[in-house]
C-alpha positions in Angstrom: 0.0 0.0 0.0 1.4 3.5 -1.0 1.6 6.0 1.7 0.0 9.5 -0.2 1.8 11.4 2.7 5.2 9.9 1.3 4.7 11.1 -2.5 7.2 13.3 -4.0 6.7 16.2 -5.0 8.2 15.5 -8.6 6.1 12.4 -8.9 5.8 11.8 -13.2 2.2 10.8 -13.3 2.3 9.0 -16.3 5.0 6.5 -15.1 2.8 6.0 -11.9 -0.5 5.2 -13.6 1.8 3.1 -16.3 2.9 0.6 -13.0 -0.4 0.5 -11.9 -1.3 -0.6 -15.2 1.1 -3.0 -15.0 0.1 -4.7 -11.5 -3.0 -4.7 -12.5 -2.5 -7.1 -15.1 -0.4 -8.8 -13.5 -3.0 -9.4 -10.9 -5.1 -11.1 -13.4 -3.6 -14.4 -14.9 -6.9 -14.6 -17.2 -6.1 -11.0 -18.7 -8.0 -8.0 -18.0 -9.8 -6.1 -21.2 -8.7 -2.3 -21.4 -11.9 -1.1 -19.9 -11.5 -3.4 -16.6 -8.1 -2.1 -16.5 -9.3 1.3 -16.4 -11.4 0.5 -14.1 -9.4 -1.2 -12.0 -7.0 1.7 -11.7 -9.6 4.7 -11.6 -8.4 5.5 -15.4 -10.4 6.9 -17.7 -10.3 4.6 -20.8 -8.7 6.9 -22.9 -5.8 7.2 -20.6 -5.6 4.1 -20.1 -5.6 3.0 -23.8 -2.6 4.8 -24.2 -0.9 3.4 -21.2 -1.6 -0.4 -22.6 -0.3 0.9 -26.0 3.0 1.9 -25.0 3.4 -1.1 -22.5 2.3 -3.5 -25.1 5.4 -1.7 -27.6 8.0 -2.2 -25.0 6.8 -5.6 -24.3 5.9 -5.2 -21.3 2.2 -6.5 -21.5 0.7 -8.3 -24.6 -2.6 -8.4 -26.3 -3.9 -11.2 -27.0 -6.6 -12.6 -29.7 -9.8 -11.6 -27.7 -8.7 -8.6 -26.9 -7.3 -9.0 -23.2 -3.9 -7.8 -22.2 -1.9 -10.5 -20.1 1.7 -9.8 -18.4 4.7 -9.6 -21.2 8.2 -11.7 -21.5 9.9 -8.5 -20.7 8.5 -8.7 -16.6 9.8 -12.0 -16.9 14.0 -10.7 -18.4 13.3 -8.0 -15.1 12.9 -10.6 -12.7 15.9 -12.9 -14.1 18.0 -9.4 -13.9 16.6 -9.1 -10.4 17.3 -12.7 -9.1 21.5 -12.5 -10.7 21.8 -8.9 -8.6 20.1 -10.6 -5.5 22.3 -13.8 -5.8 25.7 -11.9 -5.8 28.7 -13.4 -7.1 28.6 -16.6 -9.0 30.5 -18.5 -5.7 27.9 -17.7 -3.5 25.1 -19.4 -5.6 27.4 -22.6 -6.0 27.8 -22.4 -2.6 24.1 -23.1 -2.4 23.5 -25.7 -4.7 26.1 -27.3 -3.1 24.7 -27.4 -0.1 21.2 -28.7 -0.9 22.8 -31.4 -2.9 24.7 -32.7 -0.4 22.4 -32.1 3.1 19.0 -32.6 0.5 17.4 -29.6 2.1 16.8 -26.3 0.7 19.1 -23.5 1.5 18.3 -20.0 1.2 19.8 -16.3 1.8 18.3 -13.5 2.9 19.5 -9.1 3.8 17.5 -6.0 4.1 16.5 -4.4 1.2 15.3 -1.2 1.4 15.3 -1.4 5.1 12.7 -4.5 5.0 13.4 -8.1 5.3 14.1 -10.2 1.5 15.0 -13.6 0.5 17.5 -13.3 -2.2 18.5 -16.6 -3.4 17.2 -20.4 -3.2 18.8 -23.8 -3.9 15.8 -26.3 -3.8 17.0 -29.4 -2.2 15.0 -33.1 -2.9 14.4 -33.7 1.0 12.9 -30.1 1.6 9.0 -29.7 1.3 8.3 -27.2 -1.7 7.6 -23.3 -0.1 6.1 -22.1 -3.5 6.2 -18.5 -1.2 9.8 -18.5 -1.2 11.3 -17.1 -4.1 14.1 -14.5 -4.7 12.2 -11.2 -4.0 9.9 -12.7 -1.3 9.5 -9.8 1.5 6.8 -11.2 3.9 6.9 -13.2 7.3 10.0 -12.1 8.6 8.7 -12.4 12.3 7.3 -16.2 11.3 11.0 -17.7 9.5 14.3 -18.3 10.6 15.6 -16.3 8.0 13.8 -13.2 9.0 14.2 -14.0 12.6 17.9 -13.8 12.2 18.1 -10.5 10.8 15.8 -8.9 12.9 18.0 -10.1 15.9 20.7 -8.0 14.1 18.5 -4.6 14.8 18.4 -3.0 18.1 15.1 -3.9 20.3 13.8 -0.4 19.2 14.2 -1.0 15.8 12.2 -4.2 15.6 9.7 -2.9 17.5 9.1 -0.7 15.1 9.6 -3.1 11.8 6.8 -5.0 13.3 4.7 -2.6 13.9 5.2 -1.1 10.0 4.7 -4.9 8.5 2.5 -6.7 11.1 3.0 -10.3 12.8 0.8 -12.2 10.2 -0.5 -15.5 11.7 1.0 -18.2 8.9 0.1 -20.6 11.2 -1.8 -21.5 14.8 1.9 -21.8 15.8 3.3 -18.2 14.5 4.2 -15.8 17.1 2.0 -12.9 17.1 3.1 -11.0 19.9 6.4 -8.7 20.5 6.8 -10.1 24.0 6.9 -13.8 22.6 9.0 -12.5 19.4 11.7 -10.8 21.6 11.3 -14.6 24.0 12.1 -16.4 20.7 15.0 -14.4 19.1 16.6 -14.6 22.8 16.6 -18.8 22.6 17.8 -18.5 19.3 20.7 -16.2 20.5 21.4 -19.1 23.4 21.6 -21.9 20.7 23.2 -19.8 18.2 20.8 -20.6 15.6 17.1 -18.8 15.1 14.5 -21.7 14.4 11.2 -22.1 13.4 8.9 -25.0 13.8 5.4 -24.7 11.7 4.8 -20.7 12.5 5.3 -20.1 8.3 4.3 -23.6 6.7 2.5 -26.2 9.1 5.0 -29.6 9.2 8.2 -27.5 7.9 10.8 -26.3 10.1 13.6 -23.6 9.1 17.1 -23.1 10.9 19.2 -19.8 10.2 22.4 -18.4 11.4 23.9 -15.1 10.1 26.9 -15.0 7.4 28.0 -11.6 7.4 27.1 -8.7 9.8 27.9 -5.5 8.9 27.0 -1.6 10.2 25.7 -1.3 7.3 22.0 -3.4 7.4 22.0 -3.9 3.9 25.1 -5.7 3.7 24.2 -8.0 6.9 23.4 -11.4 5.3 21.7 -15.0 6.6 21.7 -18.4 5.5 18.3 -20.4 5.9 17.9 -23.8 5.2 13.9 -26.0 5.3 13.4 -29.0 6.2 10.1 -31.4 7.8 10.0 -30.5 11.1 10.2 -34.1 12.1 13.7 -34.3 11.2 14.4 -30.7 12.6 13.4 -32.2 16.1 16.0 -34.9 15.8 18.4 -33.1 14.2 19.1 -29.7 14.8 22.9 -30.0 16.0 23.6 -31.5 12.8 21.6 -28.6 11.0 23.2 -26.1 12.8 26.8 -27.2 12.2 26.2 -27.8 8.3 24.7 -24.5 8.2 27.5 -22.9 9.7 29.9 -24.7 7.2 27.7 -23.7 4.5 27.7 -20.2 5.8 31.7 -19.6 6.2 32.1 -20.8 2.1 29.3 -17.8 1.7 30.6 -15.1 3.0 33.8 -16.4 1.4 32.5 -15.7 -1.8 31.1 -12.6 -1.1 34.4 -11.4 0.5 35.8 -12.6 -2.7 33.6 -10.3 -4.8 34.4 -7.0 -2.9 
């Protein structure tokens, strides 16, 4: 949601009513006709005509046969663009697909982006329960996974309390903490096994181990590696988990040591 207190004052109108063009379709697998679009985004369909016209040129959206507009392979370029940037250096994602090959589970890393919590590369592993959620870009949850819960614990008690106010403590699950109180309980175990954990507060029946890889003054350059796994084995097995992940983790922030 779009704060209207936050707009700039040199806001170009036409590239803001072009995005919401844009999520609008995007919205709509089945394709949306020009006048729902308009509708949709409080255009008139003049406006809006023009909009599709120009996003259908750059490829952006394309018309199909009946006349509905549907998301275009050039969304699709962004997002690979996105996912190499998130990644980082070409070590670092072997790194990962080393990792779920060998433990099966699937490993994940995550940093502040803009100041809010983001997964920024998977490895799926065989052995892990598919999250469908998690992809590269994924920015909700933090306070229910491992992988957020670890970098919140980087932030001062002050500062999380506010994150969570801002985003919310979303119940996932009947398990997901929902409460600061219980949140600030949870990061402070996690701190005493040197490992933040989650068992069935995102996904019921999937547990998620994390442990930071790089911290840095600088938030955005503070990094975590995740892994997911059933939480059946998680109960039996979290030593193990933790020691792999912290393997895992040192040939990470090797490569990204590597890269700067």
């Amino acid at each position: 949601m779009r704060d209207p207190l936050a707009e700039p004052s040199d806001l170009i109108r036409s590239v803001s009513r072009a995005l919401r063009v844009l999520e609008s379709v995007g919205r709509a697998p089945k394709g949306l006709t020009v006048k729902q679009i308009a509708r949709r985004c409080e255009l008139t369909v003049a406006t809006t005509y023009h909009l599709v016209r120009t996003l259908a040129y750059e490829g952006y959206v394309i018309r199909r046969e009946d006349g509905t507009y549907i998301v275009g392979l050039e969304v699709a370029d962004r997002y690979r663009e996105l996912v190499t940037a998130f990644r980082g250096p070409p070590a670092v994602g072997e790194t990962l697909r080393r990792a779920a090959l060998d433990t099966g589970y699937s490993h994940y890393l995550g940093r502040f982006v803009g100041g809010q919590v983001a997964l920024t590369a998977v490895a799926e592993g065989h052995r892990s329960p598919h999250l469908e959620d998690l992809v590269p870009g994924f920015d909700e949850g933090a306070h229910a996974t491992a992988l957020g819960k670890s970098l919140l614990a980087t932030l001062t008690s002050d500062q999380r309390y506010r994150y969570l106010r801002e985003y919310g403590m979303r119940p996932f699950t009947t398990a997901t903490l929902t409460t600061t109180e219980s949140f600030e309980a949870d990061l402070a175990a996690g701190d005493r096994r040197g490992m933040q954990l989650e068992m069935g507060q995102f996904r019921q029946g999937v547990a998620c181990a994390a442990v930071l890889v790089a911290p840095d003054k600088d938030m955005e350059r503070r990094t975590v590696l995740a892994c997911a796994l059933p939480a059946s084995e998680m109960m039996t097995s979290a030593r193990v988990v933790r020691a792999k992940l912290l393997t895992v983790a040192r040939g990470v922030a090797d490569g990204i040591a590597a890269d700067n």
